[in-house]
CHARMM internal coordinates of N, CA and C (Angstrom, degrees):
IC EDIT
DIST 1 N 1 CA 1.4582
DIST 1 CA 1 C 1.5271
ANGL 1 N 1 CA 1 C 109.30
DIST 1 C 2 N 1.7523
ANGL 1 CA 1 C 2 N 128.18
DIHE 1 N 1 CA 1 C 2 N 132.62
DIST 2 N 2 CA 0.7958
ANGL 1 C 2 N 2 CA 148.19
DIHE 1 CA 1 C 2 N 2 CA -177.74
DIST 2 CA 2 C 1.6981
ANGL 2 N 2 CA 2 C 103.71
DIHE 1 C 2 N 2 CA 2 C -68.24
DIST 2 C 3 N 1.0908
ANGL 2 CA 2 C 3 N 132.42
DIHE 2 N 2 CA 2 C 3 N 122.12
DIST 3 N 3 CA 1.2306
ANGL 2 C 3 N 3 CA 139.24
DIHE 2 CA 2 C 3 N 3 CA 161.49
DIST 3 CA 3 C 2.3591
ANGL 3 N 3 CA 3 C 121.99
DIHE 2 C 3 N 3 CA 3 C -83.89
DIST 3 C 4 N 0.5723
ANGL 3 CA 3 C 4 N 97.83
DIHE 3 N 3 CA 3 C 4 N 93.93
DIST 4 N 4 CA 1.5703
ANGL 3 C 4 N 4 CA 108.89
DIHE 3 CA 3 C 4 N 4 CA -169.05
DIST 4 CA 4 C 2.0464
ANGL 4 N 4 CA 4 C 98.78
DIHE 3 C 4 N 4 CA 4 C -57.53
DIST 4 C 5 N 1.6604
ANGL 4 CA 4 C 5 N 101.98
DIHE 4 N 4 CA 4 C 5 N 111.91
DIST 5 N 5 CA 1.4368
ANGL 4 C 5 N 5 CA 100.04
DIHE 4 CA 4 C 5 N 5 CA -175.33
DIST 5 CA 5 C 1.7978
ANGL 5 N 5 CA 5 C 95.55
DIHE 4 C 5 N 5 CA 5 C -91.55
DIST 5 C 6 N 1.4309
ANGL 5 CA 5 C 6 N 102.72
DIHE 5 N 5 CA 5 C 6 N 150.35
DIST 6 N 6 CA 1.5521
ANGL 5 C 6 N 6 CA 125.94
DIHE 5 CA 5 C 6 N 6 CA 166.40
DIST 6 CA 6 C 1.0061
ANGL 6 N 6 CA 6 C 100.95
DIHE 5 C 6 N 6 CA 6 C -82.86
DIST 6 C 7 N 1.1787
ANGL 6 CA 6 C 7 N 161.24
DIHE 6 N 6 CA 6 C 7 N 94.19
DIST 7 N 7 CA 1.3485
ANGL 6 C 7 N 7 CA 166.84
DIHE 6 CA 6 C 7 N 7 CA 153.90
DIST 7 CA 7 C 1.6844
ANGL 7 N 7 CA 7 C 122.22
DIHE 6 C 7 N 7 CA 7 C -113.53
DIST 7 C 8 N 1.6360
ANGL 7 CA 7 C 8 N 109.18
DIHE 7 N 7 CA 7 C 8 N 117.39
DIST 8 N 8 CA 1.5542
ANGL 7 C 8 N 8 CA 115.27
DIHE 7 CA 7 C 8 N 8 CA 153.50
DIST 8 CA 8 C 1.3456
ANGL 8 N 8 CA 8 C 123.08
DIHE 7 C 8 N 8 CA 8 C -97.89
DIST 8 C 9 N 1.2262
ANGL 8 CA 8 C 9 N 139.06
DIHE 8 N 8 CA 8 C 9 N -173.52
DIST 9 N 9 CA 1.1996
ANGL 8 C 9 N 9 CA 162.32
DIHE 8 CA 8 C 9 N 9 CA 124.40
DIST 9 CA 9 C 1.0890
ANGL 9 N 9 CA 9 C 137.47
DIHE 8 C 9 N 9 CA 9 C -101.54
DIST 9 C 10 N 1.7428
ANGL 9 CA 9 C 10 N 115.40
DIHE 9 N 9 CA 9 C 10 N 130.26
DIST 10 N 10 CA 1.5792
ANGL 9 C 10 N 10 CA 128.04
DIHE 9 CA 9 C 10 N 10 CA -144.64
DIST 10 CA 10 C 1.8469
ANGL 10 N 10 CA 10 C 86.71
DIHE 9 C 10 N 10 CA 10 C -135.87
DIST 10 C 11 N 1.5445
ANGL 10 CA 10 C 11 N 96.78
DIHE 10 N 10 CA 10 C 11 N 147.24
DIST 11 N 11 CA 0.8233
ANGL 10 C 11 N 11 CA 131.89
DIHE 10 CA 10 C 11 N 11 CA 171.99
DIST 11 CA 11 C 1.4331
ANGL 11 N 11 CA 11 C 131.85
DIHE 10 C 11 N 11 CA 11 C -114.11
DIST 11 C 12 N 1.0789
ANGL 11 CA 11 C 12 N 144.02
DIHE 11 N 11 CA 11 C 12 N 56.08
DIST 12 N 12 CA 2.0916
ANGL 11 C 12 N 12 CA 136.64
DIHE 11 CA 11 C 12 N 12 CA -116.12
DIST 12 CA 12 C 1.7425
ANGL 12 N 12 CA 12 C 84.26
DIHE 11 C 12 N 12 CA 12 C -87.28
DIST 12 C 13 N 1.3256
ANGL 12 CA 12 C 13 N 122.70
DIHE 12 N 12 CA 12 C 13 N -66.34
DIST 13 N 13 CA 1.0171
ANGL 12 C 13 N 13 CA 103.79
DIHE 12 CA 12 C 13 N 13 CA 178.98
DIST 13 CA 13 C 1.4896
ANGL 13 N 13 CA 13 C 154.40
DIHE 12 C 13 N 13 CA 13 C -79.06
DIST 13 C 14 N 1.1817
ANGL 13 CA 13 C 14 N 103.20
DIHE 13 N 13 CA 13 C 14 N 35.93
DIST 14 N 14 CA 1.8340
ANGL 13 C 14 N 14 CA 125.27
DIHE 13 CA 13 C 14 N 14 CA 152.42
DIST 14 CA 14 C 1.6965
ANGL 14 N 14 CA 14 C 105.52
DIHE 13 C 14 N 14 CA 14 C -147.25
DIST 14 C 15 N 1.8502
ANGL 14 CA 14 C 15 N 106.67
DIHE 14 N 14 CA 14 C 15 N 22.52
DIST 15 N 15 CA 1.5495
ANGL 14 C 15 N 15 CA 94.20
DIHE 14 CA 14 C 15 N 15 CA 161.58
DIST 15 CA 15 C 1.8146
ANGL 15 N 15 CA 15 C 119.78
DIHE 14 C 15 N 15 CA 15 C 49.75
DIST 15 C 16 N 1.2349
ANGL 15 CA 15 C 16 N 103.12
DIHE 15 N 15 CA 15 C 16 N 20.19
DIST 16 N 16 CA 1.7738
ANGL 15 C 16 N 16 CA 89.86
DIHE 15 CA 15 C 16 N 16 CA 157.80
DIST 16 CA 16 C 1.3586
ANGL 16 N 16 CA 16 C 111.77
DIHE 15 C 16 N 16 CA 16 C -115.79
DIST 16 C 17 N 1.0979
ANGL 16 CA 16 C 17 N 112.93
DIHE 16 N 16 CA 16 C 17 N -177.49
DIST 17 N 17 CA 1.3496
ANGL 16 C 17 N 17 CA 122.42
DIHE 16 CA 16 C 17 N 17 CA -178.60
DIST 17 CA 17 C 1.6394
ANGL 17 N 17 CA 17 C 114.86
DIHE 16 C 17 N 17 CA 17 C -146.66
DIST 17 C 18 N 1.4000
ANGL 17 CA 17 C 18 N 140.04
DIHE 17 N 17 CA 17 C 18 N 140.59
DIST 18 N 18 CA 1.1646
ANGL 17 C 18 N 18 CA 134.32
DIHE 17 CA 17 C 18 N 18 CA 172.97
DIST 18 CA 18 C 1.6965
ANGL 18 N 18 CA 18 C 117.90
DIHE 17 C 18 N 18 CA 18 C -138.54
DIST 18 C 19 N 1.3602
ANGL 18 CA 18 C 19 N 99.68
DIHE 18 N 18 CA 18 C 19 N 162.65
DIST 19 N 19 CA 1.7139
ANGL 18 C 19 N 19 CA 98.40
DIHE 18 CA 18 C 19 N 19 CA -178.85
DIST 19 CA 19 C 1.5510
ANGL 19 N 19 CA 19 C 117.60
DIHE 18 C 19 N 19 CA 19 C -113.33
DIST 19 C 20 N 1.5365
ANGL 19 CA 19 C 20 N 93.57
DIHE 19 N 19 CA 19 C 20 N 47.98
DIST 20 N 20 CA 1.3597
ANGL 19 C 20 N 20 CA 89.47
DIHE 19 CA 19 C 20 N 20 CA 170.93
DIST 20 CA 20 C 2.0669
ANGL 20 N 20 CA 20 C 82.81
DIHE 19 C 20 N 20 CA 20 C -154.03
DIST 20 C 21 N 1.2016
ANGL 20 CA 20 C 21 N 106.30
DIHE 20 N 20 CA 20 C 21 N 176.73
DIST 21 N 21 CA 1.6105
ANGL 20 C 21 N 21 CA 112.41
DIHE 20 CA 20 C 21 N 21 CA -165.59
DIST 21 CA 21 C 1.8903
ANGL 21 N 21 CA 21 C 93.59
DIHE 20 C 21 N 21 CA 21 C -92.94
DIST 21 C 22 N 1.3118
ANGL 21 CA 21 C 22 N 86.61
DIHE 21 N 21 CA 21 C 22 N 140.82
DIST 22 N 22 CA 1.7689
ANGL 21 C 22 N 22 CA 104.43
DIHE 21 CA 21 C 22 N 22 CA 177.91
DIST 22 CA 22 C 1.4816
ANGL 22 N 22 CA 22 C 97.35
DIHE 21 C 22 N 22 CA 22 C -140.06
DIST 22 C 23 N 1.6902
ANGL 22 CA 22 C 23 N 106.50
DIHE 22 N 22 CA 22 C 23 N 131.16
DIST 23 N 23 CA 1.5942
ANGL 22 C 23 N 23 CA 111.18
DIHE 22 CA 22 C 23 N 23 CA 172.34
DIST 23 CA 23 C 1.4758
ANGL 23 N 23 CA 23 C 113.19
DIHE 22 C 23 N 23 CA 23 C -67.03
DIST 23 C 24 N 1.6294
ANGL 23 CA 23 C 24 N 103.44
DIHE 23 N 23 CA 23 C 24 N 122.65
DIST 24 N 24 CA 1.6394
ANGL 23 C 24 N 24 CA 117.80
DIHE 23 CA 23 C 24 N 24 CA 164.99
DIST 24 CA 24 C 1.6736
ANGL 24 N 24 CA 24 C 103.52
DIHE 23 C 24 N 24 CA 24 C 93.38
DIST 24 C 25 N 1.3347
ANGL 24 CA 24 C 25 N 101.83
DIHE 24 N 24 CA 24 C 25 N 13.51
DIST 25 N 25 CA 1.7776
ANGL 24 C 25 N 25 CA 122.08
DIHE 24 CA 24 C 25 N 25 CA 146.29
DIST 25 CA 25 C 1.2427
ANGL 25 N 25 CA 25 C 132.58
DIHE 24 C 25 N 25 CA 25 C -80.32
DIST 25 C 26 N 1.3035
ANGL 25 CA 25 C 26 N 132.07
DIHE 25 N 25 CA 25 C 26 N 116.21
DIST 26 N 26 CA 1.5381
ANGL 25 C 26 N 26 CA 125.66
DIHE 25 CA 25 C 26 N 26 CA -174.71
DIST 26 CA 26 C 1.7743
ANGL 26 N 26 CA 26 C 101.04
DIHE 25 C 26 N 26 CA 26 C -78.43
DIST 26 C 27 N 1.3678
ANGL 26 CA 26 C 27 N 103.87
DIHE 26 N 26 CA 26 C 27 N 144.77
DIST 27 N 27 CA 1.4231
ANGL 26 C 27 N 27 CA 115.78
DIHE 26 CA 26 C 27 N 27 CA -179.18
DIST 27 CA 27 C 1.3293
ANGL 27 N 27 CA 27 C 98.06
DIHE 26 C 27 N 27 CA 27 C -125.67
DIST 27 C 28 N 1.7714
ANGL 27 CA 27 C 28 N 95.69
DIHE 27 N 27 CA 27 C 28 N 135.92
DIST 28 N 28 CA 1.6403
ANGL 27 C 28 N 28 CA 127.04
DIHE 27 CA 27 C 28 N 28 CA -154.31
DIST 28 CA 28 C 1.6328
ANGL 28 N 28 CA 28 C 102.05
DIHE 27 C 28 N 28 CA 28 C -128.90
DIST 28 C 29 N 1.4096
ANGL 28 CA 28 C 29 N 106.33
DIHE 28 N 28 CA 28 C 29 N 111.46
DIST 29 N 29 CA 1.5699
ANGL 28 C 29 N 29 CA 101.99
DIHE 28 CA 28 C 29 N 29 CA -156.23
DIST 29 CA 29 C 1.9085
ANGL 29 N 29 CA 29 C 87.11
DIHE 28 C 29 N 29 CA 29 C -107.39
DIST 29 C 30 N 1.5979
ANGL 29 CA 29 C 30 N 104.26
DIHE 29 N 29 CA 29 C 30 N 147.71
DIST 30 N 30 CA 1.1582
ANGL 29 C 30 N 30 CA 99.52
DIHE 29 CA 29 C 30 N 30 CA -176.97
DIST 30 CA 30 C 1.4685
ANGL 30 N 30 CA 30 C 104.39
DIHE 29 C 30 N 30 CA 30 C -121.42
DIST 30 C 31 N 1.6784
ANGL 30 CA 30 C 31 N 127.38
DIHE 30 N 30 CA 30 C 31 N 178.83
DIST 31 N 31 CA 1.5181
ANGL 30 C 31 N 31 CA 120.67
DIHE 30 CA 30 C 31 N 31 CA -173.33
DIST 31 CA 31 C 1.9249
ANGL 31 N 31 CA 31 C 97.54
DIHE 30 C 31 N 31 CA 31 C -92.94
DIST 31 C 32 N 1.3618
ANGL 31 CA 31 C 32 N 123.78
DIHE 31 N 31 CA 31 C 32 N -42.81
DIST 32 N 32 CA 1.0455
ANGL 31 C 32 N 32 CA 125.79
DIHE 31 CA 31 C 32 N 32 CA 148.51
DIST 32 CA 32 C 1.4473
ANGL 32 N 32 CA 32 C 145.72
DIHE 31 C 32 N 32 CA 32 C -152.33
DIST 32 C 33 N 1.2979
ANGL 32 CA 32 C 33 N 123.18
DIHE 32 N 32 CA 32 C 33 N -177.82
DIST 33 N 33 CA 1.2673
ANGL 32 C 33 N 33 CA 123.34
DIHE 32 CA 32 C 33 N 33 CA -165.18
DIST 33 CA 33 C 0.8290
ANGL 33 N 33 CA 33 C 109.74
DIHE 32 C 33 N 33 CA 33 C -45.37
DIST 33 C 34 N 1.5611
ANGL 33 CA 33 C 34 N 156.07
DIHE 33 N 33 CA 33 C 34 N -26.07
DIST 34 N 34 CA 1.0353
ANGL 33 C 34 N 34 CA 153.91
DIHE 33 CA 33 C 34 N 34 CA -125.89
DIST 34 CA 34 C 1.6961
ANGL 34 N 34 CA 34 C 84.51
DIHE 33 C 34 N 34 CA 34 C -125.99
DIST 34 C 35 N 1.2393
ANGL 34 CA 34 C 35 N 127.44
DIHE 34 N 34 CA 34 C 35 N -59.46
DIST 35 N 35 CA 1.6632
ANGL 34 C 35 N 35 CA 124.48
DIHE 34 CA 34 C 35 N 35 CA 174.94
DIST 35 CA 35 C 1.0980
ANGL 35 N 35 CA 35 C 126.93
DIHE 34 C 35 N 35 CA 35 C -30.76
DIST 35 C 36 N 1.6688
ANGL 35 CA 35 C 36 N 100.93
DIHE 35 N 35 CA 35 C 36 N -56.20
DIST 36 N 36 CA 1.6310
ANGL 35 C 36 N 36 CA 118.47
DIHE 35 CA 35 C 36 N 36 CA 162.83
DIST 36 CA 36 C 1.2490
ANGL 36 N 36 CA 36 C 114.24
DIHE 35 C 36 N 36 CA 36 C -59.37
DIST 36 C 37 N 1.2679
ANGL 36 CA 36 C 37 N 142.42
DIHE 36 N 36 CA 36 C 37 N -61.38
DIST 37 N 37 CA 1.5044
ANGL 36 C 37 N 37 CA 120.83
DIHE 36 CA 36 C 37 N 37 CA 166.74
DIST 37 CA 37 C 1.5353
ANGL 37 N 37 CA 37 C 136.18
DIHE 36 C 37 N 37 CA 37 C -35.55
DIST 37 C 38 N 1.7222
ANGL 37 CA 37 C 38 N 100.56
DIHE 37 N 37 CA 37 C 38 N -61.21
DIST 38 N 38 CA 1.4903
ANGL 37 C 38 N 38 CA 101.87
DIHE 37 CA 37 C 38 N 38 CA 164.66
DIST 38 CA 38 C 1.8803
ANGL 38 N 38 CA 38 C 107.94
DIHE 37 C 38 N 38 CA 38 C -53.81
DIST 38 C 39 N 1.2295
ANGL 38 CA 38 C 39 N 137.91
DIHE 38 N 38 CA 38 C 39 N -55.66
DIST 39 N 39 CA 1.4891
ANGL 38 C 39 N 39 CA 110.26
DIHE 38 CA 38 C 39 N 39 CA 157.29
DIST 39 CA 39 C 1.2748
ANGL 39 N 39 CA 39 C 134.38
DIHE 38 C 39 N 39 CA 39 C -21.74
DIST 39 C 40 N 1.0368
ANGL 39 CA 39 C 40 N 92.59
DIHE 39 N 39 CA 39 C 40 N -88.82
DIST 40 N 40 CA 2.0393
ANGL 39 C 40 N 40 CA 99.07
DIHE 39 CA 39 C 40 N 40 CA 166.59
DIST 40 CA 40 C 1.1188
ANGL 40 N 40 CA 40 C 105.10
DIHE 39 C 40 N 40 CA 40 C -8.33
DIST 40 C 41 N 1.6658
ANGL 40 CA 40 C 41 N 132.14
DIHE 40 N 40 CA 40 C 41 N -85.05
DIST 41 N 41 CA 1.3114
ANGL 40 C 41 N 41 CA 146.87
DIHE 40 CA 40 C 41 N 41 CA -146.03
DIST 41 CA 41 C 1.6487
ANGL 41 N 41 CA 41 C 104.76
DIHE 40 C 41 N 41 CA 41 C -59.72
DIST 41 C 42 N 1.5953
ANGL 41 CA 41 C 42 N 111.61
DIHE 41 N 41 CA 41 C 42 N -27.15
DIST 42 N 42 CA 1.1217
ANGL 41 C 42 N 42 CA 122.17
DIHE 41 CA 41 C 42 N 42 CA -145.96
DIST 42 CA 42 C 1.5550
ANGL 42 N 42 CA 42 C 98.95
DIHE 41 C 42 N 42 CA 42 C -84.16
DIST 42 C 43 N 1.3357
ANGL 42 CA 42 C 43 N 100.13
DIHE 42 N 42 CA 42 C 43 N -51.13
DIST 43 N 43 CA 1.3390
ANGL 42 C 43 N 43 CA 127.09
DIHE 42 CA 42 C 43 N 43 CA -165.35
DIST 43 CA 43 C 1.8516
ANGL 43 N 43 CA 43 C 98.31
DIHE 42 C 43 N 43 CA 43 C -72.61
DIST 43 C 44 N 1.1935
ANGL 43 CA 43 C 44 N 95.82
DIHE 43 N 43 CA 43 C 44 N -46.32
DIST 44 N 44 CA 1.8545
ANGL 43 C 44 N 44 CA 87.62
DIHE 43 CA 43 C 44 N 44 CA -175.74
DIST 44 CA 44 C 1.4110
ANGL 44 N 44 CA 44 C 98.01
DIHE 43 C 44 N 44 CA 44 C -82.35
DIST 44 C 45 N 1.2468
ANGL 44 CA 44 C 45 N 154.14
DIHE 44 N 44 CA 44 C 45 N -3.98
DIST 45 N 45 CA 1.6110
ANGL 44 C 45 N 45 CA 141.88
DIHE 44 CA 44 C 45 N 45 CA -171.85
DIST 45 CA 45 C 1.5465
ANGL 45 N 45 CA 45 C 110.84
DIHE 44 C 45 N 45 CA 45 C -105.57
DIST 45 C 46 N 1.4541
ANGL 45 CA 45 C 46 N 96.96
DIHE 45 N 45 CA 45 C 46 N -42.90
DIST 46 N 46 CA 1.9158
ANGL 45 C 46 N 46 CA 95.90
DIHE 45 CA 45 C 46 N 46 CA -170.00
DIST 46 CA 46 C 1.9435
ANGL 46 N 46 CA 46 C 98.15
DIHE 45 C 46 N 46 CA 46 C -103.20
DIST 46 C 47 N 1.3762
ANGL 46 CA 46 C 47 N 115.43
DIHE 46 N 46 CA 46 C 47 N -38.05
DIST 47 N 47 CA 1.2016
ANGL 46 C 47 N 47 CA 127.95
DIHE 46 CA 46 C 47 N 47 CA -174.50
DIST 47 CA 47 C 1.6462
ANGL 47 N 47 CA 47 C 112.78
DIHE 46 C 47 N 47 CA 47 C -56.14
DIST 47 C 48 N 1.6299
ANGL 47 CA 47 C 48 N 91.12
DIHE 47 N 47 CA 47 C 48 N -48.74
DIST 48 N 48 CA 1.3103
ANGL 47 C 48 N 48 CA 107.94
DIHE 47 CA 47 C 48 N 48 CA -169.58
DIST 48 CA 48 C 1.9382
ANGL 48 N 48 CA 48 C 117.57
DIHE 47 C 48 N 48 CA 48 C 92.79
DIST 48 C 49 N 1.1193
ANGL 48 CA 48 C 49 N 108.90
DIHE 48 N 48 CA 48 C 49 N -15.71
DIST 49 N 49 CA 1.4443
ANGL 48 C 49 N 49 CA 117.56
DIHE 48 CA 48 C 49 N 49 CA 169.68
DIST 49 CA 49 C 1.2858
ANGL 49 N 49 CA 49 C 118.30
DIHE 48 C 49 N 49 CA 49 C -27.34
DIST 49 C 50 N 1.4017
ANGL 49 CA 49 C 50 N 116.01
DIHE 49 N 49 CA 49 C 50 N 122.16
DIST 50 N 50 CA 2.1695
ANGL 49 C 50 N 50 CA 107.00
DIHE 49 CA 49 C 50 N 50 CA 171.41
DIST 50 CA 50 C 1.8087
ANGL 50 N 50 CA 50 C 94.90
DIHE 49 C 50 N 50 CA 50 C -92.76
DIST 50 C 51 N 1.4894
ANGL 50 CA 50 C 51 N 104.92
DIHE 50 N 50 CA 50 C 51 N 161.77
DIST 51 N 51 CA 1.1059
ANGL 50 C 51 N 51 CA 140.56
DIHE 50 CA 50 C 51 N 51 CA 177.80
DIST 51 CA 51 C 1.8496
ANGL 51 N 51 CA 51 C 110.04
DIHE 50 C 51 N 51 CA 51 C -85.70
DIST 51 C 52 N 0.8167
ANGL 51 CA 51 C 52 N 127.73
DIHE 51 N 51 CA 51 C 52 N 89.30
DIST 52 N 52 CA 1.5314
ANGL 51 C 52 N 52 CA 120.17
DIHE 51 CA 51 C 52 N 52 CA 156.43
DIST 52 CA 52 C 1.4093
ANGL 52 N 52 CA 52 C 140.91
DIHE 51 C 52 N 52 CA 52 C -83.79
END
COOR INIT
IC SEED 1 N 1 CA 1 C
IC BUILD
């Protein structure tokens, strides 16, 4: 059985982040969807991070 990973990709120094893999992006694996969202929110509201 396939296990479904929560995973983004962050960029710290130009602050974006995306949900799909980009070379020379760190990938940030989460336990679930719900982690990764509350991330997301976190990172784009107080962080300031954009979404690509």
């Amino acid at each position: 059985m396939n296990e479904r990973n929560h995973c983004c990709w962050i960029n710290q120094d130009e602050q974006v982040l995306s949900f799909h893999p980009i070379v020379g992006f760190l990938m940030k694996e989460f336990t679930t969807h719900e982690e990764l969202i509350a991330y997301v929110f976190e990172a784009t509201s107080s962080e300031h991070y954009r979404v690509q």
